[in-house]
SETORSE-470700 format. One line per 5 residues: their letters; for each residue x, y, z of C-alpha. Coordinates in steps of 0.02 Angstrom, whole numbers. Layout:
// SETORSE-470700
a> X Y Z ~ ... $
// end
This chain:
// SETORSE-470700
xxxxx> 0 0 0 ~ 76 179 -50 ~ 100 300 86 ~ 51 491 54 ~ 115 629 162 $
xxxxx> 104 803 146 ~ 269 889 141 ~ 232 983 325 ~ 167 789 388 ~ 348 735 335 $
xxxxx> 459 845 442 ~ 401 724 603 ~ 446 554 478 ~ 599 477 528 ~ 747 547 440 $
xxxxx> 759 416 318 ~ 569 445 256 ~ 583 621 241 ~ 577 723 62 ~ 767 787 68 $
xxxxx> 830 604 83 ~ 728 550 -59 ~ 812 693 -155 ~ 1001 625 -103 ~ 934 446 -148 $
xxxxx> 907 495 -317 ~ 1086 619 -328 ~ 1162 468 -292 ~ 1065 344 -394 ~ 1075 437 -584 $
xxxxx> 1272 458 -588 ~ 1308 273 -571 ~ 1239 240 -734 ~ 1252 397 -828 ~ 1466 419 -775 $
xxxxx> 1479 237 -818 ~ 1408 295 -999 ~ 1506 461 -1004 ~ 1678 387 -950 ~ 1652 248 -1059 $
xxxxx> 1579 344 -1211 ~ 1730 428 -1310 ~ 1839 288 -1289 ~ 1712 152 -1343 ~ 1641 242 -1512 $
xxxxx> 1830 279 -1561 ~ 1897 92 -1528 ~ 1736 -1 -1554 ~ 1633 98 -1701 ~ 1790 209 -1757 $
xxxxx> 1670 376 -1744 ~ 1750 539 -1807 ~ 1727 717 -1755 ~ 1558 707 -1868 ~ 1498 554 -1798 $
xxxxx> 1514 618 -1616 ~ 1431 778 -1670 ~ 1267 688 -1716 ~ 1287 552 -1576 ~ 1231 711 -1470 $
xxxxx> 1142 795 -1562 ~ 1042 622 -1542 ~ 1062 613 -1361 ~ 1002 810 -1336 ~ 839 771 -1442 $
xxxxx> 714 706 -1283 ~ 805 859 -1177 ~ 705 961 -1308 ~ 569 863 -1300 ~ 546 886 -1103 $
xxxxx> 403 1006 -1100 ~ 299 836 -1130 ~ 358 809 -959 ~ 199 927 -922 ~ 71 793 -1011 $
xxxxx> 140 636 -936 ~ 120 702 -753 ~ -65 712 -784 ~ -83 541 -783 ~ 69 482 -680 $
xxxxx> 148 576 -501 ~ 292 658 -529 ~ 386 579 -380 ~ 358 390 -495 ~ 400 475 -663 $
xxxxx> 560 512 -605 ~ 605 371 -539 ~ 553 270 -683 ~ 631 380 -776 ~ 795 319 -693 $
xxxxx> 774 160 -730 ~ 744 197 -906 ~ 896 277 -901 ~ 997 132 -822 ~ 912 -11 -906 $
xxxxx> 983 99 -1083 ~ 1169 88 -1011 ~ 1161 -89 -979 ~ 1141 -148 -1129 ~ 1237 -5 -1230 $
xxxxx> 1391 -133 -1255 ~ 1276 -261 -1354 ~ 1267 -163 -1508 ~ 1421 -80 -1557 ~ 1368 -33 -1699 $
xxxxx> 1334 166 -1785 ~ 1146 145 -1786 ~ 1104 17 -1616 ~ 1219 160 -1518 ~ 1115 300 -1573 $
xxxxx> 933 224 -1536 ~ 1012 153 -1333 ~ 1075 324 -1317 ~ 920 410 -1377 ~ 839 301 -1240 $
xxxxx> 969 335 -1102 ~ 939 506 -1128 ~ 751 518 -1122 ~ 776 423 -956 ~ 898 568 -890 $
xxxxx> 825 719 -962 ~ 636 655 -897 ~ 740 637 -732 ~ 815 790 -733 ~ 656 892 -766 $
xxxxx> 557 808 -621 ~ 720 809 -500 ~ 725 1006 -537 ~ 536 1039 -491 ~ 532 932 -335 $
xxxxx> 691 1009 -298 ~ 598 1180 -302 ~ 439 1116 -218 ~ 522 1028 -75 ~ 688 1135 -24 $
xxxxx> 648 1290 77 ~ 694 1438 11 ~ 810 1515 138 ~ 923 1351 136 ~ 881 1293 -45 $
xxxxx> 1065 1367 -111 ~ 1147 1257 18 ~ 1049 1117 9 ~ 1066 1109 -197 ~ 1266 1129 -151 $
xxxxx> 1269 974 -53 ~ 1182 897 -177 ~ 1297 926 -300 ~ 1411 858 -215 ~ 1345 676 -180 $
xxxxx> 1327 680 -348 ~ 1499 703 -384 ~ 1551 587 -225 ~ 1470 468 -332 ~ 1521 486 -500 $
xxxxx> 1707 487 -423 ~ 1678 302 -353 ~ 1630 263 -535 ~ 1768 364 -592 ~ 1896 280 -463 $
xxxxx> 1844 94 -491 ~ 1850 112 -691 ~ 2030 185 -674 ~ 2118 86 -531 ~ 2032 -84 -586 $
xxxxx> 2006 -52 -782 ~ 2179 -143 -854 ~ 2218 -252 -684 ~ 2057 -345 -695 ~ 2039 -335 -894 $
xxxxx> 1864 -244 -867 ~ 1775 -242 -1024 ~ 1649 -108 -1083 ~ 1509 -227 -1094 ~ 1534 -266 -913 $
xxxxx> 1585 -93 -838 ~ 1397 -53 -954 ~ 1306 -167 -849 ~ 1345 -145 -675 ~ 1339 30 -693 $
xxxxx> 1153 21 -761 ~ 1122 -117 -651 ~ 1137 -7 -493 ~ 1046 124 -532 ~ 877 22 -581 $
xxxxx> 903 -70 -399 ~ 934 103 -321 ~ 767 175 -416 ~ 680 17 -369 ~ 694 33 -210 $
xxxxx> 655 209 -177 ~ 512 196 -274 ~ 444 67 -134 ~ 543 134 19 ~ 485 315 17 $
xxxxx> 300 381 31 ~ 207 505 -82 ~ 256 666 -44 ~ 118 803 -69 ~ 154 959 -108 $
xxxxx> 70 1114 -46 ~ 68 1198 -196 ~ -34 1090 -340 ~ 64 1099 -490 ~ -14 1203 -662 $
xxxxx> -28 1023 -786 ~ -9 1113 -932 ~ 138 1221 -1047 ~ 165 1391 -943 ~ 262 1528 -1039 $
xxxxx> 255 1691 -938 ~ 337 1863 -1004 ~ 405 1890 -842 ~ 527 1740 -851 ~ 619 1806 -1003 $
xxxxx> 772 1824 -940 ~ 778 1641 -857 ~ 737 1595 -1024 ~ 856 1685 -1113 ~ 999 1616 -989 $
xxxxx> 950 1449 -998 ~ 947 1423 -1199 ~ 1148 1503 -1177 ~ 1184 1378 -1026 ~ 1100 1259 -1150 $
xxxxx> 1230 1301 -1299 ~ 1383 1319 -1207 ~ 1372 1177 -1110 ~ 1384 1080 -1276 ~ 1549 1123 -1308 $
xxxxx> 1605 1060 -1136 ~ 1490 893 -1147 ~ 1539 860 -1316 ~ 1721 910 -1360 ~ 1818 943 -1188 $
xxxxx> 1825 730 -1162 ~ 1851 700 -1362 ~ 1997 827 -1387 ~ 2094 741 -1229 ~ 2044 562 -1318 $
xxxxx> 2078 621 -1524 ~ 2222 755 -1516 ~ 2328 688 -1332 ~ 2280 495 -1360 ~ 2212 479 -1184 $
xxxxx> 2151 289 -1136 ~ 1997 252 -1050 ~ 2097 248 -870 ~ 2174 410 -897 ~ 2031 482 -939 $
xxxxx> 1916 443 -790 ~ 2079 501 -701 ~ 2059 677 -752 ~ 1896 675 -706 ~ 1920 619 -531 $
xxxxx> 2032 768 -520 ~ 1859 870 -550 ~ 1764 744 -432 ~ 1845 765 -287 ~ 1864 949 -319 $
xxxxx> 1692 972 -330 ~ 1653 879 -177 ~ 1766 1003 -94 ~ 1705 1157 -160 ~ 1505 1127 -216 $
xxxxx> 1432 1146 -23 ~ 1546 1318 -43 ~ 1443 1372 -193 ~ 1299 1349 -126 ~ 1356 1453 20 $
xxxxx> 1429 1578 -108 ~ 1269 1585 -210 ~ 1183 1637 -48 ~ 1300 1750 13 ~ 1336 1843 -149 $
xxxxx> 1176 1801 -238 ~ 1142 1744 -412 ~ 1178 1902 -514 ~ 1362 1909 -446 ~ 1402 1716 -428 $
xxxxx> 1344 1685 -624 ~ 1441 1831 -692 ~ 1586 1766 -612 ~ 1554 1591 -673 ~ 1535 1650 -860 $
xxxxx> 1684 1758 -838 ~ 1782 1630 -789 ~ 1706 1514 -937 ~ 1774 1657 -1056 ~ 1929 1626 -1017 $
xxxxx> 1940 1451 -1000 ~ 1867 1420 -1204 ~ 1989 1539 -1259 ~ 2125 1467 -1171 ~ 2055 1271 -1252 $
xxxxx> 2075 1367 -1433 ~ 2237 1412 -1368 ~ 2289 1237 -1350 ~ 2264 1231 -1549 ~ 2330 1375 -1595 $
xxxxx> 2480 1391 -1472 ~ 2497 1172 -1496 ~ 2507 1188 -1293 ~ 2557 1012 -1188 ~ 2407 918 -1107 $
xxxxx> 2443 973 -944 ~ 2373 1138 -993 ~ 2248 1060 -1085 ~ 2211 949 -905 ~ 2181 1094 -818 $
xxxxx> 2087 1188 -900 ~ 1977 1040 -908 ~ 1946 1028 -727 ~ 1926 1242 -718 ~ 1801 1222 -854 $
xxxxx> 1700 1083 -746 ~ 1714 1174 -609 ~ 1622 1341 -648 ~ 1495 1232 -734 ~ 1435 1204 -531 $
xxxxx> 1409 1391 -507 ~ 1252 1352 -619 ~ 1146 1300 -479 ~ 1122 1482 -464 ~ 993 1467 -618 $
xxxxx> 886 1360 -493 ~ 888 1465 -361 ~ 851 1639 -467 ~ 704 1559 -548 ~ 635 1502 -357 $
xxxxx> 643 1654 -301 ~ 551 1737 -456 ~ 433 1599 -492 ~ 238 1571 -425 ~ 256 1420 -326 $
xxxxx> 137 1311 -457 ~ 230 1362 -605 ~ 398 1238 -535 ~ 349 1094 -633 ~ 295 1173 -792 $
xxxxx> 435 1279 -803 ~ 567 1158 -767 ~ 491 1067 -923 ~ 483 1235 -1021 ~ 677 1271 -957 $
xxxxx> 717 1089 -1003 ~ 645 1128 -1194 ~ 745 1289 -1186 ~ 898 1224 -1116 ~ 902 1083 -1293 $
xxxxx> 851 1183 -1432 ~ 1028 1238 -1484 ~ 1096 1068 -1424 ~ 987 976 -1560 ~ 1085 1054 -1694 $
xxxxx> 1245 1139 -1603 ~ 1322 965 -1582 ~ 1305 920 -1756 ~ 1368 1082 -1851 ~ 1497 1091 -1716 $
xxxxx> 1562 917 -1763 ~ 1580 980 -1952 ~ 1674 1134 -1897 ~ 1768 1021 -1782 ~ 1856 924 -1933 $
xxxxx> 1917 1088 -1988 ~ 1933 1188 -1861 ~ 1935 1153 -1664 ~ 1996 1294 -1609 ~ 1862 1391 -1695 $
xxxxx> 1712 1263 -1591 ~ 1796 1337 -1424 ~ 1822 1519 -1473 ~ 1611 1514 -1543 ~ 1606 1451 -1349 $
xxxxx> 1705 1598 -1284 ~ 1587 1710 -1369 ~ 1420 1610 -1297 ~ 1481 1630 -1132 ~ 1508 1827 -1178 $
xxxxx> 1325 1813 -1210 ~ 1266 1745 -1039 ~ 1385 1859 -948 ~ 1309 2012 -1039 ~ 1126 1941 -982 $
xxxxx> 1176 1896 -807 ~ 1190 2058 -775 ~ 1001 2100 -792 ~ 986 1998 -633 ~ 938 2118 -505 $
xxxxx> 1029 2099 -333 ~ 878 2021 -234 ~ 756 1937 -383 ~ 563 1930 -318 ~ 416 1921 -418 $
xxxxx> 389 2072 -480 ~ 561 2109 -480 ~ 646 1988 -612 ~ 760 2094 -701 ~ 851 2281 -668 $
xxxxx> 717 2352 -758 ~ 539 2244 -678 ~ 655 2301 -517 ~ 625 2489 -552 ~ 443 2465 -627 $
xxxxx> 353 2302 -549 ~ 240 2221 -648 ~ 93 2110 -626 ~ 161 1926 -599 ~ 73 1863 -757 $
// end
């Protein structure tokens, strides 16, 4: 029999029943399989289906296509709770991984990572709105920081067992795939029977909600949504195609970032609430100006992959400073518009990505440093709109300018 609580019911529910520890549950579930896939990926299409720069391109352009496709998100909670959708939606995602080994192949890779991904992008759309619906807004900056970083407290065990036990126990993809997968549907499984219902005080609108006043949240989330293609896409495969990085070295340099981040991600979300959004993105987009420039650099200027290393693991971490976005839009948004708007922001986020990967692959054969200089000049883009963000957002007050003439919140 399913338990329901309301979320005020569950502050008295042991700790282990409560909504926050549902929402750790499932930051630690969804990197098992998806940083199994993503430390596997670049290595596995260039050994095992020989992709190029073109192939790779269109790979994700494949794997952005249900991120666009989110806003359906809106439809399918109608008919199912979005506490279940998401955790089905996790098991989607690591039933997909799994099995991506069995078909090495150009076309059985793009249709299990076309699956994979509507798995994580449904999961990331409901995770964002019960995020918002669930965290209080006073500690919601610190609370998204620690999340963070059990995510990436995860992802570095995944990281850490693929590179210590990769060559000394002959690991293959196929079953590095599986286990990986295989955890996260248990994980899923079981919080989907552990955990009660969780009601929310604030009914969610079930239907597309695109409101005037949210401009500039959309506006930074399509640029968040382009320039994080260049890091998703090309950071990994330059370290793999032009420094001829294995798969061990690889997951290396990204437990560098790991355990980084579980260092510094509680800080952001201590810095976001200290400094607020307007200043802590700004500096994050600064710092992402620099860090694409300095990538072209390592074309133009043939630098050594240390450089190349470490501006790798600066570019990863100002990507963390983005929980900022979550927080701005909580504080500006009518508490039922969470769910439809992450959907909307999800659809946002993926409209350049269905095409940027693509057209960035082509340019990528004959130019790379000219995909991370475009980059520089994207993050340019959200640093000129970040500052629009007035210093204390409120509905009403969304922008500089609703700040000196509030508006209706329609």
């Amino acid at each position: 029999m399913v338990d329901f609580l309301r979320l005020d019911e569950a502050r008295d529910q042991p700790v282990w029943r409560r909504p926050k520890t549902l929402l750790f549950v499932m930051a630690l579930a969804m990197p098992i399989a998806f940083s199994t896939w993503y430390a596997l990926l670049n290595n596995f299409v260039k050994e095992v289906a020989d992709f190029d720069g073109a192939d790779i391109g269109l790979l994700h352009t494949i794997r952005e296509i249900p991120g666009f496709l989110s806003f359906l998100v809106i439809f399918l909670i109608i008919a199912v709770r979005e506490q279940v959708l998401g955790l089905v939606s996790l098991m989607l995602l690591g039933a997909a991984t799994a099995v991506t080994a069995w078909f090495p192949e150009l076309t059985g890779i793009m249709i299990l990572t076309f699956l994979s991904s509507v798995g994580f992008h449904y999961y990331e759309t409901v995770n964002q709105s019960l995020q918002l619906q669930w965290l209080p807004k006073d500690r919601a900056p610190q609370i998204l920081g620690w999340l963070l970083a059990t995510g990436s407290a995860t992802t570095f065990c995944v990281f850490f067992v693929i590179m210590i036990l990769w060559e000394p126990l002959g690991l293959t993809y196929n079953g590095v795939f599986m286990a990986g997968g295989g955890i996260t549907i248990a994980v899923a499984l079981f919080a989907l029977l552990a955990f009660p219902q969780y009601e929310s005080p604030h009914p969610q609108i079930k239907r597309l909600v695109v409101r005037r006043r949210y401009w500039l949240y959309y506006a930074l989330q399509f640029m968040s949504g382009a320039r994080r293609q260049i890091f998703m896409v090309f950071a990994g495969f330059m370290m793999v195609e032009k420094f001829g990085f294995q798969v061990h070295e690889i997951a290396g340099l990204y437990l560098v970032n790991l355990m980084l981040n579980m260092l510094i991600a509680p800080v952001l979300g201590k810095v976001v609430a200290r400094f607020g959004e307007r200043n802590a993105l700004m500096f994050e987009y600064v710092g992402l100006i620099c860090v694409f420039l300095a990538y072209g650099g390592v074309y133009f200027f043939d630098w050594s992959f240390q450089v190349a290393a470490v501006l790798f693991v600066l570019d990863h971490l100002f990507f963390g400073l983005a929980l900022a976005l979550k927080t701005y839009f909580q504080k500006i948004g009518a508490p039922g518009d969470m769910a439809p708007t992450a959907a909307v922001a999800f659809t946002i986020n993926h409209i350049a990505a269905v095409f940027l990967p693509v057209l960035l692959g082509l340019l990528w054969l004959v130019s790379p440093m000219g995909v991370f200089l475009l980059a520089a000049g994207m993050a340019a883009v959200s640093l000129m709109l970040a500052t629009l963000i007035p210093r204390h957002p409120v509905p009403g007050a969304e922008t500089i300018f609703a700040a000196r003439a509030p508006q209706a919140a329609e």
